[in-house]
mmCIF file of the N, C-alpha and C atoms, coordinates in Angstrom:
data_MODEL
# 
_entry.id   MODEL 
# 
loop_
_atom_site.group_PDB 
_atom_site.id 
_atom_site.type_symbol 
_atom_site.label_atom_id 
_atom_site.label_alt_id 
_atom_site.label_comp_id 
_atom_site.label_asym_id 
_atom_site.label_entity_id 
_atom_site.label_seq_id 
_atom_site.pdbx_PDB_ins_code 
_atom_site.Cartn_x 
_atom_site.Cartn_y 
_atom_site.Cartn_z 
_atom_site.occupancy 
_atom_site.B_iso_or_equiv 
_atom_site.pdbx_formal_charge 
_atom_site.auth_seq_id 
_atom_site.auth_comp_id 
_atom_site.auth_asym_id 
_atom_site.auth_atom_id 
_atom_site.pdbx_PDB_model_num 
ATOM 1   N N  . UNK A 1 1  ? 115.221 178.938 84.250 1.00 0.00 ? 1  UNK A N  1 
ATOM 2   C CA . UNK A 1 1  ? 115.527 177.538 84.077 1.00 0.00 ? 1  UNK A CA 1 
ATOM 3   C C  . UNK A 1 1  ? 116.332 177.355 82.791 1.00 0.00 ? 1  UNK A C  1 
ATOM 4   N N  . UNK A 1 2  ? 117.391 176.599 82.771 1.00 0.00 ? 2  UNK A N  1 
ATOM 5   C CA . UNK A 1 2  ? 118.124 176.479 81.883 1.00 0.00 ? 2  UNK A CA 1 
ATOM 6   C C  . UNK A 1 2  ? 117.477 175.342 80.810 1.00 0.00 ? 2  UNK A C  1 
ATOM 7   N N  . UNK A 1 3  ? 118.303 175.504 79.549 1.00 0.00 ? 3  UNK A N  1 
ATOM 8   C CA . UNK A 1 3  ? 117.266 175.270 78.516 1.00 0.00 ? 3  UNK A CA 1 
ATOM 9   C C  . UNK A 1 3  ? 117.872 173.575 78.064 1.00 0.00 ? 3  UNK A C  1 
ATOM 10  N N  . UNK A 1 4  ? 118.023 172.737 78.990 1.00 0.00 ? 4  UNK A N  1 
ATOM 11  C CA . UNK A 1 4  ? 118.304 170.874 79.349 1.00 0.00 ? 4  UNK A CA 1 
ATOM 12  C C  . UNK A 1 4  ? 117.389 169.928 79.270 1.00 0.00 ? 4  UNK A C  1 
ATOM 13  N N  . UNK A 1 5  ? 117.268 169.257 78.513 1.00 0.00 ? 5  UNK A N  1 
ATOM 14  C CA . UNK A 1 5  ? 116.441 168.150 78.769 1.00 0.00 ? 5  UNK A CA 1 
ATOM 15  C C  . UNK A 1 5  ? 116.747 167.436 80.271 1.00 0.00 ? 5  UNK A C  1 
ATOM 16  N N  . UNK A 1 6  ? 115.711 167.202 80.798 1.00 0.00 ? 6  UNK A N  1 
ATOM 17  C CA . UNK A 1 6  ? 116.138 166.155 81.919 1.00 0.00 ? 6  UNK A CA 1 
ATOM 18  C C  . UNK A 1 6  ? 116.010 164.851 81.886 1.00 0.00 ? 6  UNK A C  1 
ATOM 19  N N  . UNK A 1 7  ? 116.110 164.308 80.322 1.00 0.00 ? 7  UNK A N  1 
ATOM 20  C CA . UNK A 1 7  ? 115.991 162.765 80.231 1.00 0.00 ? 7  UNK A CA 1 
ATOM 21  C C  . UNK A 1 7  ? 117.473 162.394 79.930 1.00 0.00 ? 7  UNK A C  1 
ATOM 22  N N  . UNK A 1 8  ? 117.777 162.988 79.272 1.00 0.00 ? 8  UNK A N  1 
ATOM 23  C CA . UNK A 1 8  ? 119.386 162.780 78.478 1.00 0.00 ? 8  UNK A CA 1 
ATOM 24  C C  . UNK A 1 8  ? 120.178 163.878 78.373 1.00 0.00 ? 8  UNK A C  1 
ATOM 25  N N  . UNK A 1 9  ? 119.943 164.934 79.141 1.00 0.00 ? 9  UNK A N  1 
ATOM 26  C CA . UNK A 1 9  ? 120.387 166.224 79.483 1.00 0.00 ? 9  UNK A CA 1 
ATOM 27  C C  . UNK A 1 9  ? 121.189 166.784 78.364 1.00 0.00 ? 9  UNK A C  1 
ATOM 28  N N  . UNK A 1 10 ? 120.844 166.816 77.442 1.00 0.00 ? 10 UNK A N  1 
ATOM 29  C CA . UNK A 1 10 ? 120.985 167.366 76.094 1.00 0.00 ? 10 UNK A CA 1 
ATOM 30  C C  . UNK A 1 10 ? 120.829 168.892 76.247 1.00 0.00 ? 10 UNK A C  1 
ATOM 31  N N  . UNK A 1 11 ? 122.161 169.524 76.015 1.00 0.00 ? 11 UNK A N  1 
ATOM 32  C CA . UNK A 1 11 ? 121.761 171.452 75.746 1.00 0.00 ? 11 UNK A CA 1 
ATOM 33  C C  . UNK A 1 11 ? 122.620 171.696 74.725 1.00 0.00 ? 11 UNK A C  1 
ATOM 34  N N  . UNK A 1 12 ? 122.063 172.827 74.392 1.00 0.00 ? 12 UNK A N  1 
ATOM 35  C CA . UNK A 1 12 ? 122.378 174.094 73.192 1.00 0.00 ? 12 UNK A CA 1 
ATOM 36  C C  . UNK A 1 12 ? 123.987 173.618 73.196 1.00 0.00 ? 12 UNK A C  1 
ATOM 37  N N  . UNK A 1 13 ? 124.139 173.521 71.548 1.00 0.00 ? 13 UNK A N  1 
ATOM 38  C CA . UNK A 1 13 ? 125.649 173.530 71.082 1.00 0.00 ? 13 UNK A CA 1 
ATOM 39  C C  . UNK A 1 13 ? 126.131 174.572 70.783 1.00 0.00 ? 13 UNK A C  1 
ATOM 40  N N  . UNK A 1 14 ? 127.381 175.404 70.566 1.00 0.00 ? 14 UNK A N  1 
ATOM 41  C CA . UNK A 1 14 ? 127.675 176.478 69.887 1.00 0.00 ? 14 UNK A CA 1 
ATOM 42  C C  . UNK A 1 14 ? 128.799 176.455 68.868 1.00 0.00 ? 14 UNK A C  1 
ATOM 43  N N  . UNK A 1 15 ? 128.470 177.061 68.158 1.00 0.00 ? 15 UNK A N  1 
ATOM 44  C CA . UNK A 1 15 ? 128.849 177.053 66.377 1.00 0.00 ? 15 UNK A CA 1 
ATOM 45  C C  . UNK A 1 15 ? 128.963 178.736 65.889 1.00 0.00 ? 15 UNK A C  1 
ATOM 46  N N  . UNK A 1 16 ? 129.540 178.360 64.695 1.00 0.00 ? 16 UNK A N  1 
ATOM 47  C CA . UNK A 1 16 ? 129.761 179.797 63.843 1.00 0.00 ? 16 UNK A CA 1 
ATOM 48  C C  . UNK A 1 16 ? 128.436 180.141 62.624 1.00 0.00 ? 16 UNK A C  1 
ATOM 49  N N  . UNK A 1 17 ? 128.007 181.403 63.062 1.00 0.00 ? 17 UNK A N  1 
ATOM 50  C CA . UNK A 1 17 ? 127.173 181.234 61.271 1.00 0.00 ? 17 UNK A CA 1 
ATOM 51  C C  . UNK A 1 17 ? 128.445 182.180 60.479 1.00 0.00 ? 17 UNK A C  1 
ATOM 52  N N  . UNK A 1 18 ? 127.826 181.843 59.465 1.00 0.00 ? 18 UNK A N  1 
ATOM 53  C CA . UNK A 1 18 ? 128.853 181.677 58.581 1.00 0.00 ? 18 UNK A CA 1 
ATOM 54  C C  . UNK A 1 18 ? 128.403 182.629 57.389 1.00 0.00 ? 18 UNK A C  1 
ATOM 55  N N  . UNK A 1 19 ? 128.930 183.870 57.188 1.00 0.00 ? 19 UNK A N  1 
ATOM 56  C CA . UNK A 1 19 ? 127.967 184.627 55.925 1.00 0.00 ? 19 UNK A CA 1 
ATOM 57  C C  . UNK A 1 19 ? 128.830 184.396 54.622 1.00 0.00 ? 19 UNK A C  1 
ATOM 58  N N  . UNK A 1 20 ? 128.412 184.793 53.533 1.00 0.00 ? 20 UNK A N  1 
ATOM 59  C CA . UNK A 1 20 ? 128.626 185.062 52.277 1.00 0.00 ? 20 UNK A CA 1 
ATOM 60  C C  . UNK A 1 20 ? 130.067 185.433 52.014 1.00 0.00 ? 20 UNK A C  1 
ATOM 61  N N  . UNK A 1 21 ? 130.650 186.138 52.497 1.00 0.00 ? 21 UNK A N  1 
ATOM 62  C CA . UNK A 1 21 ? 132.353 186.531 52.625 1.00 0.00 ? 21 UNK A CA 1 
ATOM 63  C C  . UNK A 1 21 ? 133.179 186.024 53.485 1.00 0.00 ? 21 UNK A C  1 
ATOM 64  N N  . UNK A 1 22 ? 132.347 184.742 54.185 1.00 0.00 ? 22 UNK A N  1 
ATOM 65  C CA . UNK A 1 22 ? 132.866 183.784 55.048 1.00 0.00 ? 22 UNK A CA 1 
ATOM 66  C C  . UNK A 1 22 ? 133.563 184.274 56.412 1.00 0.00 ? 22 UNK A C  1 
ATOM 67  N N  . UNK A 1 23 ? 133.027 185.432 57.031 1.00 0.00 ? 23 UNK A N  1 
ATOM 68  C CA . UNK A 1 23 ? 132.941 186.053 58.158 1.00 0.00 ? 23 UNK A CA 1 
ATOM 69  C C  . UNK A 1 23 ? 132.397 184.883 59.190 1.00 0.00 ? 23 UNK A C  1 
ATOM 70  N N  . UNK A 1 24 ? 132.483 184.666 60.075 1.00 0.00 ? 24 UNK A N  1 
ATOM 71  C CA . UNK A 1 24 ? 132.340 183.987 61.255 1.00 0.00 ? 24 UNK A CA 1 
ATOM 72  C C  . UNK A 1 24 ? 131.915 184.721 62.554 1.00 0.00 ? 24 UNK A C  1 
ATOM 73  N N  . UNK A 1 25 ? 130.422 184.063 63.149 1.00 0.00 ? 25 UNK A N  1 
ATOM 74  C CA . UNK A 1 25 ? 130.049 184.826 63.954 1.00 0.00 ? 25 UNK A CA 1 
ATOM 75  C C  . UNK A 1 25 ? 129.561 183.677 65.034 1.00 0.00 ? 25 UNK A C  1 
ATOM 76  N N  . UNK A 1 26 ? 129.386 184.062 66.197 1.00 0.00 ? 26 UNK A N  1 
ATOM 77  C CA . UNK A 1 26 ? 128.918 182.837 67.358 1.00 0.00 ? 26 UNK A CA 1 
ATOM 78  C C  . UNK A 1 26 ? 127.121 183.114 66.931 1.00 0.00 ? 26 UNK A C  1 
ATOM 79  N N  . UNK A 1 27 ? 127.348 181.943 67.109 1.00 0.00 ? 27 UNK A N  1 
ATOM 80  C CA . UNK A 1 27 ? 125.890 181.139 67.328 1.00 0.00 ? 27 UNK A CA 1 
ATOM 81  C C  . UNK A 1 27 ? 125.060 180.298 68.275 1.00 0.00 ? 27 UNK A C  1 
ATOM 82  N N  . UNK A 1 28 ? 123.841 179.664 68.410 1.00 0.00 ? 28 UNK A N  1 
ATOM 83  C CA . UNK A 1 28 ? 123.599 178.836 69.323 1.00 0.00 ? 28 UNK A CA 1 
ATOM 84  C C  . UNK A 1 28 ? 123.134 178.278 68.717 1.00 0.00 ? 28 UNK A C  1 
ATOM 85  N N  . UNK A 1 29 ? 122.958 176.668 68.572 1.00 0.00 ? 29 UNK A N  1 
ATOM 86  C CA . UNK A 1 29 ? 122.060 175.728 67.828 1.00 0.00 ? 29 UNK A CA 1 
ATOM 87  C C  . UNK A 1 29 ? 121.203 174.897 68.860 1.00 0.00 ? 29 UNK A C  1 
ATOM 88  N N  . UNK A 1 30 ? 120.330 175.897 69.123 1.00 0.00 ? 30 UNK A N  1 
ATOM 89  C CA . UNK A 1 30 ? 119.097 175.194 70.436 1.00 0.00 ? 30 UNK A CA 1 
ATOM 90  C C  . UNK A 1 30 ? 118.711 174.211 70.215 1.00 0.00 ? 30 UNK A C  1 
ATOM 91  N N  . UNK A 1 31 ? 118.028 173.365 70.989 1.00 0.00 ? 31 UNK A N  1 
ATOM 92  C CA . UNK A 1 31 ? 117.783 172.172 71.028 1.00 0.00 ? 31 UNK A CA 1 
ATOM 93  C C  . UNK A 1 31 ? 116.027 171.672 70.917 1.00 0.00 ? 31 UNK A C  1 
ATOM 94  N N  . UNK A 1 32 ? 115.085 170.911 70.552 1.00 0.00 ? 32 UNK A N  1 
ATOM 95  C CA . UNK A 1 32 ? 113.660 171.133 70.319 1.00 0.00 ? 32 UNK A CA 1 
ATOM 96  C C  . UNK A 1 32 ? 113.057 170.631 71.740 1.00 0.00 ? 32 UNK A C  1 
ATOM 97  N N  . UNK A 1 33 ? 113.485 171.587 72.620 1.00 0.00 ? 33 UNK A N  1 
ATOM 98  C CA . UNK A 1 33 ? 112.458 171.102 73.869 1.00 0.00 ? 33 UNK A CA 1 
ATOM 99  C C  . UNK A 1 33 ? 111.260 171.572 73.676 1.00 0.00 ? 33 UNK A C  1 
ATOM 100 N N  . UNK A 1 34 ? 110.572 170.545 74.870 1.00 0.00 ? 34 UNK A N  1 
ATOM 101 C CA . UNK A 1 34 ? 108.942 170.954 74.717 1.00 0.00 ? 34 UNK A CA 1 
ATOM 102 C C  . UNK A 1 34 ? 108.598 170.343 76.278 1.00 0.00 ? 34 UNK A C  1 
ATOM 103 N N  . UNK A 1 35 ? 107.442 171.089 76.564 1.00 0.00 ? 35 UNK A N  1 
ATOM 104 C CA . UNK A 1 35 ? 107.435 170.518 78.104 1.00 0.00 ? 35 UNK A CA 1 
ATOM 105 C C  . UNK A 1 35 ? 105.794 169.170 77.810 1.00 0.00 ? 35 UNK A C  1 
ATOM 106 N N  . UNK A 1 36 ? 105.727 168.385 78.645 1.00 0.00 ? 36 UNK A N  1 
ATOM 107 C CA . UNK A 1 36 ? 105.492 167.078 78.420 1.00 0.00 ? 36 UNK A CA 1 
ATOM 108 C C  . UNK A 1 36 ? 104.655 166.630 79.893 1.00 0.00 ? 36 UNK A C  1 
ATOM 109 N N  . UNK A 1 37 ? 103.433 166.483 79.635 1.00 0.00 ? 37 UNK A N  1 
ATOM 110 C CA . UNK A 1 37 ? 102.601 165.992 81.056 1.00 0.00 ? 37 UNK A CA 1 
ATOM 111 C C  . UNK A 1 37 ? 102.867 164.400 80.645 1.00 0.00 ? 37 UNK A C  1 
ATOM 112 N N  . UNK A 1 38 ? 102.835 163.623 82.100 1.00 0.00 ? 38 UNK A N  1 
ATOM 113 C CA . UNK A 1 38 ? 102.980 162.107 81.750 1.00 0.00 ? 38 UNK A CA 1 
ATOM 114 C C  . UNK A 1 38 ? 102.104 161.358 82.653 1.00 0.00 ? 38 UNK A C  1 
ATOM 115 N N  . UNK A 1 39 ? 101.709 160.759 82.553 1.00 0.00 ? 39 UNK A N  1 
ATOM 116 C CA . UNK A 1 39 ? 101.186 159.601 84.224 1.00 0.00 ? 39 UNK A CA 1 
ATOM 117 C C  . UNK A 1 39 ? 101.939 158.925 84.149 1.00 0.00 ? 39 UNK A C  1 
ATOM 118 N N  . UNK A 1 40 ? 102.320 159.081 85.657 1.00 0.00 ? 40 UNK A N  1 
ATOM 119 C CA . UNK A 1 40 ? 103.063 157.920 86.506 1.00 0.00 ? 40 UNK A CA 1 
ATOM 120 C C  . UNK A 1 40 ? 101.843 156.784 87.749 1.00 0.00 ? 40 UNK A C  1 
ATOM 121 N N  . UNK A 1 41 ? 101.114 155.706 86.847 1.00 0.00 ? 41 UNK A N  1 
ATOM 122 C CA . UNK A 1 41 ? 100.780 155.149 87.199 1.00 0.00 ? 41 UNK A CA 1 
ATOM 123 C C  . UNK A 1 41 ? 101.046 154.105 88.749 1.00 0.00 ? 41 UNK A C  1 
ATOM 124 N N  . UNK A 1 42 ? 102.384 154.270 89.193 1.00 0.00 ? 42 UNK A N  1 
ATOM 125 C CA . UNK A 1 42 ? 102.709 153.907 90.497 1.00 0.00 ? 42 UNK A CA 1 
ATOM 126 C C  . UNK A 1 42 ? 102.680 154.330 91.595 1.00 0.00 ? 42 UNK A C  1 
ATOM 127 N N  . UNK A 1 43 ? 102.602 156.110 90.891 1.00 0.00 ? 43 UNK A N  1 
ATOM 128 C CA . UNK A 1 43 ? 102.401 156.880 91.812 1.00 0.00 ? 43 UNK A CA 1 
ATOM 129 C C  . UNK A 1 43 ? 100.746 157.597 91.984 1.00 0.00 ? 43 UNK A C  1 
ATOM 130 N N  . UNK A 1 44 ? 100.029 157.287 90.863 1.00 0.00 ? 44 UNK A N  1 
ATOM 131 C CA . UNK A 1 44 ? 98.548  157.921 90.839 1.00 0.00 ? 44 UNK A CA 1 
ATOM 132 C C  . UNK A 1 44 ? 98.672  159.139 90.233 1.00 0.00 ? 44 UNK A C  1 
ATOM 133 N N  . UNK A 1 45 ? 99.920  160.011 89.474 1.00 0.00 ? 45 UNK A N  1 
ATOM 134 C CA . UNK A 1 45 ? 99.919  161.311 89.353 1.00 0.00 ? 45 UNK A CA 1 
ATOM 135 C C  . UNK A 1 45 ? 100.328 161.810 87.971 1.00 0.00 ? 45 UNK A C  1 
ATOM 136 N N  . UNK A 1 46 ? 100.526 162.871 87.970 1.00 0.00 ? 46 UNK A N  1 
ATOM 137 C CA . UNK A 1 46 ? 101.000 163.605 86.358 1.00 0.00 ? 46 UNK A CA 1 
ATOM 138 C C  . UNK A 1 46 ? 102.016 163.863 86.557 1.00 0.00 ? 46 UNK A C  1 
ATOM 139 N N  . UNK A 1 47 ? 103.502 163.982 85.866 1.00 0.00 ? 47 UNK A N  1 
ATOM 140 C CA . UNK A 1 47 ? 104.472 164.716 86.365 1.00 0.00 ? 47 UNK A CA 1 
ATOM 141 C C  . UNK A 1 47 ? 104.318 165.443 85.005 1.00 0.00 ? 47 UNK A C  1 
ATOM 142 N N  . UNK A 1 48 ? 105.306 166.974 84.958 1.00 0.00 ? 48 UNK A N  1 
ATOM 143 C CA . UNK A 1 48 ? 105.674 167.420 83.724 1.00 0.00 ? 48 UNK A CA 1 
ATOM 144 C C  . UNK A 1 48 ? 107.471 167.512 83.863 1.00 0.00 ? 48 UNK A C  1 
ATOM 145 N N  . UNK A 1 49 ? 107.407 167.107 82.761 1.00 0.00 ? 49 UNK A N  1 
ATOM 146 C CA . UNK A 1 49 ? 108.468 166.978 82.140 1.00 0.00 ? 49 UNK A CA 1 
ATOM 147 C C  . UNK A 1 49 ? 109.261 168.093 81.493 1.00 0.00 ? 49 UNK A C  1 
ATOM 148 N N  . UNK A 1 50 ? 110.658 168.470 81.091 1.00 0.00 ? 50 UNK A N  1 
ATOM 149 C CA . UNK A 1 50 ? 110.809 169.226 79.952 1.00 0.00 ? 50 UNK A CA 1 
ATOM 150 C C  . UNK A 1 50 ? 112.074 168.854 79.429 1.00 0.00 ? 50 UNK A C  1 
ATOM 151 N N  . UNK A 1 51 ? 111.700 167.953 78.098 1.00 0.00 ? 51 UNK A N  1 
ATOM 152 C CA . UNK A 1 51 ? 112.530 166.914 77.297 1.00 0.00 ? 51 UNK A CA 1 
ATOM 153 C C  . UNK A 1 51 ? 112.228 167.169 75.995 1.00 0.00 ? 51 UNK A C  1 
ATOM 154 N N  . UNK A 1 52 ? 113.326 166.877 75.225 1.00 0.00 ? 52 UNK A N  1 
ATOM 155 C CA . UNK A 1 52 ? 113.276 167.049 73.938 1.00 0.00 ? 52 UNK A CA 1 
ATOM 156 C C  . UNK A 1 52 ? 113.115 165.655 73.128 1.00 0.00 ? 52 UNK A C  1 
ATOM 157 N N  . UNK A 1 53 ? 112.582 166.025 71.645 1.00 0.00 ? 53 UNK A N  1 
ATOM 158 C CA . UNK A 1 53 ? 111.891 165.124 71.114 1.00 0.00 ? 53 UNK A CA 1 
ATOM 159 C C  . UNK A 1 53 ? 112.516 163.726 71.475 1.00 0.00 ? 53 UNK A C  1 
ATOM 160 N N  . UNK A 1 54 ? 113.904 163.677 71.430 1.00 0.00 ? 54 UNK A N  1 
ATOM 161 C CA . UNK A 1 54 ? 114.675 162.458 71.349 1.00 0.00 ? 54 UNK A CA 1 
ATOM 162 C C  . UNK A 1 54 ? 114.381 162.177 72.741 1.00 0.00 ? 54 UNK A C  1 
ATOM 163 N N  . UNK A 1 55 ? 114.179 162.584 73.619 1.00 0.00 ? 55 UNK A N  1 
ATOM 164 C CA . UNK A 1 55 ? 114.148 162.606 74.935 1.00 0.00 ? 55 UNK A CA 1 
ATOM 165 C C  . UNK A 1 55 ? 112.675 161.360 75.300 1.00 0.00 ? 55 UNK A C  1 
ATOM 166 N N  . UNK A 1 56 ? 111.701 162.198 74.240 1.00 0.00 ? 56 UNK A N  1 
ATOM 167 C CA . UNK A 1 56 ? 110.137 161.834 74.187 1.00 0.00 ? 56 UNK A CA 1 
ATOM 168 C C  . UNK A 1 56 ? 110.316 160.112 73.751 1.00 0.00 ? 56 UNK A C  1 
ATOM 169 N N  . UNK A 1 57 ? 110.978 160.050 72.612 1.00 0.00 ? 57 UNK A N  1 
ATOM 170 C CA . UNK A 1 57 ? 110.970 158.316 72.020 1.00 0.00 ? 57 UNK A CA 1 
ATOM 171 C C  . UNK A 1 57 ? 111.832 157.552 73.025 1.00 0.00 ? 57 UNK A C  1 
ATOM 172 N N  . UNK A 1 58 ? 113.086 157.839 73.585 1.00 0.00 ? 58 UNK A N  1 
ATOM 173 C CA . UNK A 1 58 ? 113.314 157.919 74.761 1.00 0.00 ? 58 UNK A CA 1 
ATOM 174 C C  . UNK A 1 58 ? 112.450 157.049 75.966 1.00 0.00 ? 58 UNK A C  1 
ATOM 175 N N  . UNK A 1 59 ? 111.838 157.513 76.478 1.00 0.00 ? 59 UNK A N  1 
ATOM 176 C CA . UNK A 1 59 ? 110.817 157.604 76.980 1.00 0.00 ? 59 UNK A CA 1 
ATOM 177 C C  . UNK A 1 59 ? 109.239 156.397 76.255 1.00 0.00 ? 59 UNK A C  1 
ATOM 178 N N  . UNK A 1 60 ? 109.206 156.367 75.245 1.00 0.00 ? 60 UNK A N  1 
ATOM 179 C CA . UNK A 1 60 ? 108.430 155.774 74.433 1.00 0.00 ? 60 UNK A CA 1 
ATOM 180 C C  . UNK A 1 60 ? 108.640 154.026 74.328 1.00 0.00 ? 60 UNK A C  1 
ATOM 181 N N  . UNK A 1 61 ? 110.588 154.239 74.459 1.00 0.00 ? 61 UNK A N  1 
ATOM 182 C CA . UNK A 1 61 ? 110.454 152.778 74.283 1.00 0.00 ? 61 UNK A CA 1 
ATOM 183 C C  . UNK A 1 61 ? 111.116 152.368 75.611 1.00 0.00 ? 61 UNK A C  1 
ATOM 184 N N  . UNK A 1 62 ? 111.713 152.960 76.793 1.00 0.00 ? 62 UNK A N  1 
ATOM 185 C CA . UNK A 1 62 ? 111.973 152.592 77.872 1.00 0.00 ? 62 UNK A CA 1 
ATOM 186 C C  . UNK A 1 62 ? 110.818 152.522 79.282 1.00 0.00 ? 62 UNK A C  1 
ATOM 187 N N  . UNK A 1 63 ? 110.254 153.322 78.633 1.00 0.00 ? 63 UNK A N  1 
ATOM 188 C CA . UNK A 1 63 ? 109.202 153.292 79.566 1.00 0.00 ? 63 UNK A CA 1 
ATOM 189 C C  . UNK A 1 63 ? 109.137 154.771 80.549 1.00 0.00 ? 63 UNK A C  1 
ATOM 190 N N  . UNK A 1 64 ? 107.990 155.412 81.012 1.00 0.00 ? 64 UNK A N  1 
ATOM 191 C CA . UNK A 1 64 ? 107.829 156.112 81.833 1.00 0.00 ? 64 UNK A CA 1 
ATOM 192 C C  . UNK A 1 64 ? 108.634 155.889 83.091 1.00 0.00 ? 64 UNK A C  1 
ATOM 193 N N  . UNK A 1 65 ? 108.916 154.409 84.261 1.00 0.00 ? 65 UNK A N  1 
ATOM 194 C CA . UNK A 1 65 ? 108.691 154.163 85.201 1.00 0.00 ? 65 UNK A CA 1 
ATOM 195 C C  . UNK A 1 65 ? 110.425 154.165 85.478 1.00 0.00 ? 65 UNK A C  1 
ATOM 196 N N  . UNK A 1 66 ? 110.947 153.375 84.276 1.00 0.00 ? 66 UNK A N  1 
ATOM 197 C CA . UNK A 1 66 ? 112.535 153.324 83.937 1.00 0.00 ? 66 UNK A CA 1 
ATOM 198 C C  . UNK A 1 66 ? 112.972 154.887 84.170 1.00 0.00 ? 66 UNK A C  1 
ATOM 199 N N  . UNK A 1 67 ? 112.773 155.248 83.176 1.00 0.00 ? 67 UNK A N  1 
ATOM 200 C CA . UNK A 1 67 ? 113.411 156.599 83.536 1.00 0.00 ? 67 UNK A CA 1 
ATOM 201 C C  . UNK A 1 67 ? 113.067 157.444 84.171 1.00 0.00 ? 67 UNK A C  1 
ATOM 202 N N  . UNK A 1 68 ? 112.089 157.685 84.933 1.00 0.00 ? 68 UNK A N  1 
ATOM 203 C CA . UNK A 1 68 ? 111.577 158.724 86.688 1.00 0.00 ? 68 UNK A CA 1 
ATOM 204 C C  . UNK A 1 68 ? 112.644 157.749 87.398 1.00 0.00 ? 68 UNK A C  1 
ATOM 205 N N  . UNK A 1 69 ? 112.977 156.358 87.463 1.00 0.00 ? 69 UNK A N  1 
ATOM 206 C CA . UNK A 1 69 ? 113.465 155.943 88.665 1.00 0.00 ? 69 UNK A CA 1 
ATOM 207 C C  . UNK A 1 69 ? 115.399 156.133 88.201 1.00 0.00 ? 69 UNK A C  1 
ATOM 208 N N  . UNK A 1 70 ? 115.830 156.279 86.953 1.00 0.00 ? 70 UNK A N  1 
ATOM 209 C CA . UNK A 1 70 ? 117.004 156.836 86.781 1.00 0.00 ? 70 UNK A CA 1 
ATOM 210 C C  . UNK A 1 70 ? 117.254 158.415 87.088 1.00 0.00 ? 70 UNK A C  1 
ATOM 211 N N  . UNK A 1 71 ? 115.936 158.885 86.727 1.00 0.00 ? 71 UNK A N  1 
ATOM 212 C CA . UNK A 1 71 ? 116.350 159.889 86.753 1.00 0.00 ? 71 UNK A CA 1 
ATOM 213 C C  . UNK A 1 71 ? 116.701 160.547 88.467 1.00 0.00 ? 71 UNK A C  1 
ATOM 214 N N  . UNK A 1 72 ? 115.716 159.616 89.320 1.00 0.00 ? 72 UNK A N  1 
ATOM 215 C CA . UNK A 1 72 ? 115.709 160.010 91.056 1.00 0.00 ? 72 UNK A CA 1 
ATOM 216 C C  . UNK A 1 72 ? 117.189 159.066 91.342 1.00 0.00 ? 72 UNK A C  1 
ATOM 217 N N  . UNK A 1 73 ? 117.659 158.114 90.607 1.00 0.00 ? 73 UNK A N  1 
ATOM 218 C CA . UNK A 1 73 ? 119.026 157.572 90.736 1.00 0.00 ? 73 UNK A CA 1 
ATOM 219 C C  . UNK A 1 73 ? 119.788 158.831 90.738 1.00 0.00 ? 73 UNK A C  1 
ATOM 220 N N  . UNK A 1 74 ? 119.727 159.780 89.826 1.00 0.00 ? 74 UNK A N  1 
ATOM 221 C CA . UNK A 1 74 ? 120.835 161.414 89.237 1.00 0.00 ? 74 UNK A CA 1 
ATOM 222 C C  . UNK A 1 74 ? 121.125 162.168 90.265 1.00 0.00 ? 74 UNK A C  1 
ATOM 223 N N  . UNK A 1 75 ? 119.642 162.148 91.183 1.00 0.00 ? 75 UNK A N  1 
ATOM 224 C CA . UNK A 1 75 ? 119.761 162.950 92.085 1.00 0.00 ? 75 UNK A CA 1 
ATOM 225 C C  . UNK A 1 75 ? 118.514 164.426 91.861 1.00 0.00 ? 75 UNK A C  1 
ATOM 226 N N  . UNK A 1 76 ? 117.762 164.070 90.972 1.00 0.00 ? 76 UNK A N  1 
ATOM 227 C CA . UNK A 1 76 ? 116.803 165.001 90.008 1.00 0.00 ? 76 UNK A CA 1 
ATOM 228 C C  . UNK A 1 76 ? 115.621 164.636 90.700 1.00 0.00 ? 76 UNK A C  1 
ATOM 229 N N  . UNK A 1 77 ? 114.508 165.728 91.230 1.00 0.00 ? 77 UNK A N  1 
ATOM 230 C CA . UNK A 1 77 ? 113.192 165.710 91.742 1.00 0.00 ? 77 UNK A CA 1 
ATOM 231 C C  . UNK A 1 77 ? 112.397 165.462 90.476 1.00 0.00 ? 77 UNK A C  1 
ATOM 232 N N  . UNK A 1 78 ? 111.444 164.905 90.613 1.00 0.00 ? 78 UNK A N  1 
ATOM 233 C CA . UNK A 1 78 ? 110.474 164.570 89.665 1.00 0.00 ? 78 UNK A CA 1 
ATOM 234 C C  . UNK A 1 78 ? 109.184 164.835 90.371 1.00 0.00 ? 78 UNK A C  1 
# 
């Protein structure tokens, strides 16, 4: 499974690290997912989630119900 939030589909950026003699090398700057049980009270059930923090407040102030029903708008199983 690829490493996406499925609230705001947020993934890994890529960048240079950068050493001491200013050599340039590829990098990945991952993103803080975390996987996330929720109730969906309309439905009686738990879904899990796997969203990152911004994903979580997200979620906090739109509501659980808002975004399962955007997200089945995407075309995304929940």
């Amino acid at each position: 499974m690829s490493r996406v939030c499925q609230v705001t589909g947020k993934r890994a950026l890529v960048g240079n690290r950068v050493s001491k003699s200013n050599r340039k090398t590829k990098r990945r700057f991952e993103i803080n997912l975390r996987n996330k049980r929720y109730w969906l009270e309309s439905e009686k059930r738990w879904i899990q989630l796997r969203v990152t923090v911004r994903g979580m407040r997200t979620i906090d102030k739109k509501g659980i119900e808002s975004i399962v029903r955007d997200m089945r708008s995407r075309g995304e199983a929940v």
